[in-house]
C-alpha positions in Angstrom: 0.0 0.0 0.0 2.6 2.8 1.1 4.4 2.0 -2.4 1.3 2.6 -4.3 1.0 6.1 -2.3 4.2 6.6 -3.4 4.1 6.0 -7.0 0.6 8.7 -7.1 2.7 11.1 -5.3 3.5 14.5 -7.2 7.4 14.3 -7.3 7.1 10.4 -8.8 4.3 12.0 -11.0 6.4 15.3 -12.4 9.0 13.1 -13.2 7.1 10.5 -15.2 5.8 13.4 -16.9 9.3 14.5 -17.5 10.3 11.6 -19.3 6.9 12.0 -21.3 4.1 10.0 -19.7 0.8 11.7 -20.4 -1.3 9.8 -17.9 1.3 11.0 -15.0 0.8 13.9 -16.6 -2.9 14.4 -16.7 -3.2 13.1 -13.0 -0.9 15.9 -11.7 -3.1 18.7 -13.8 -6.4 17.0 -12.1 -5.0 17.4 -8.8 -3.5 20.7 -8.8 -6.5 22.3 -11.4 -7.6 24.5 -8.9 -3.9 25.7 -8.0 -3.1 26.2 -11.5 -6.8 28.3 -11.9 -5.7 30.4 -8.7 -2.4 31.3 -10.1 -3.5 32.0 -13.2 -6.2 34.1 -11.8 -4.2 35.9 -9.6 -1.5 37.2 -12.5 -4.1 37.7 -14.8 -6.3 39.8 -12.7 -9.0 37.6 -13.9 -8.7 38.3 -18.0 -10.0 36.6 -20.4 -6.3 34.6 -20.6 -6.5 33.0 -17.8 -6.9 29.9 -19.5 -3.7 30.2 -21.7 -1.7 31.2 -18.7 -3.1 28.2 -17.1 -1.6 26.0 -19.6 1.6 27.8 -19.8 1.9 27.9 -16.2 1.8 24.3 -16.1 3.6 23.2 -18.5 6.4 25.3 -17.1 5.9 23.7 -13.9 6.3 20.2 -15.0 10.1 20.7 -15.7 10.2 22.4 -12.2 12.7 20.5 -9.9 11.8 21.3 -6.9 8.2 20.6 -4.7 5.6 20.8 -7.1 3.5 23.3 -5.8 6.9 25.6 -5.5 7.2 24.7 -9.3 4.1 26.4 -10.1 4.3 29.2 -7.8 7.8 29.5 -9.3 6.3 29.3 -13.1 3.5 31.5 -12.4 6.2 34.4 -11.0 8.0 34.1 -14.2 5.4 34.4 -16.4 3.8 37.4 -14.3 6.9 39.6 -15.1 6.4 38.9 -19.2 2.7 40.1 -18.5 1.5 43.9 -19.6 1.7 45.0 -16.0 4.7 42.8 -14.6 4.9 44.9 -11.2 1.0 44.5 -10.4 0.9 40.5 -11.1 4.2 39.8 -9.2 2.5 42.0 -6.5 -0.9 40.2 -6.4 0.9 37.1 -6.2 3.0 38.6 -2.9 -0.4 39.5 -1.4 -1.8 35.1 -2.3 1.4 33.9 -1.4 2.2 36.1 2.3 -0.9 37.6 3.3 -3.7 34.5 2.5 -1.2 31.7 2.7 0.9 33.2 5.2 4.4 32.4 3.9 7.5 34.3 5.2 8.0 37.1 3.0 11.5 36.0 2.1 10.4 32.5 1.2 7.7 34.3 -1.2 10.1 36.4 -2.8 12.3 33.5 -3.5 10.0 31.4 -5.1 9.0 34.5 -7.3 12.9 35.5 -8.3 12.5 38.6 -6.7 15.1 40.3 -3.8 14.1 41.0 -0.7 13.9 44.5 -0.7 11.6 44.6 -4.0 9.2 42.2 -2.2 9.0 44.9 0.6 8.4 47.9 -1.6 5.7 45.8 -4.0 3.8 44.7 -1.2 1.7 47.6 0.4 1.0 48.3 -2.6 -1.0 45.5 -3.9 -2.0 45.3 -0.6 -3.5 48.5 -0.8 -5.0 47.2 -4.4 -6.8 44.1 -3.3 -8.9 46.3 -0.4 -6.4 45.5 2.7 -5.2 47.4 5.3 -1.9 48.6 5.3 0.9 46.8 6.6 1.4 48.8 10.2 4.9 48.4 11.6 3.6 49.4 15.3 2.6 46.9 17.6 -0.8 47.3 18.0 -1.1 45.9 21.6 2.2 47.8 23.2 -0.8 49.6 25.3 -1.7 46.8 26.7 1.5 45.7 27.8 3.3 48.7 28.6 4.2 49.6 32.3 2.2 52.6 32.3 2.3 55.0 35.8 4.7 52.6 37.1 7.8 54.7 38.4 
């Protein structure tokens, strides 16, 4: 039994697609669909190419080395920067990746070939695009704990 699990799992499954099976293939798009939708969603802003990015995304995925879900996180943050508004997708992607997902920032910026520092400076922004509050660097509960008329 755990060597069927293992032969279904997505790293046995990219590779077999690698070396060009289909069905490996076609198992790994049904159970990462509504990843690949998301992604595409997210850098397309919801066009009407969503469904080419999808494909693109994917396929650009599958010769990914690394976990497959980094592969297509990776895929999708190279083709946002050959989009129209490369800034704004790699941005909205920041936002999925950190703010819904709740990956360190550094981790997301890796996966999405950007530095440090430009993850910082793109991030309020789309933040600030998608209808979120803006990032506050104060502690917002530094009232509470604060030794106040205590001398």
């Amino acid at each position: 039994m755990a060597l069927r699990s293992l032969a279904s799992s997505d790293a046995v499954l990219s590779r077999r697609s690698r070396y060009g099976d289909r069905g490996a293939a076609r198992r790994l798009a049904a159970r990462h669909a509504e990843r690949v939708a998301e992604l595409s969603a997210v850098v397309t802003g919801g066009s009407d190419q969503t469904a080419a990015l999808a494909r693109s995304g994917f396929a650009l995925a599958l010769r990914g080395r690394r976990p497959f879900d980094d592969a297509l996180v990776t895929a999708f943050g190279r083709l946002a920067a050959t989009t129209a508004d490369p800034d704004g997708a790699r941005a909205r992607l920041l936002v999925l990746l950190v703010e819904v997902e709740h990956r360190p920032l550094d981790e997301a910026a890796a996966l999405l070939g950007l530095g440090a520092d430009t993850a910082d400076e793109l991030l309020p922004g789309a933040r600030s695009t998608t209808g979120l509050p803006p990032l506050s660097r104060h502690c917002r509960g530094w009232g509470l704990v604060a030794r106040r008329g205590l001398t």
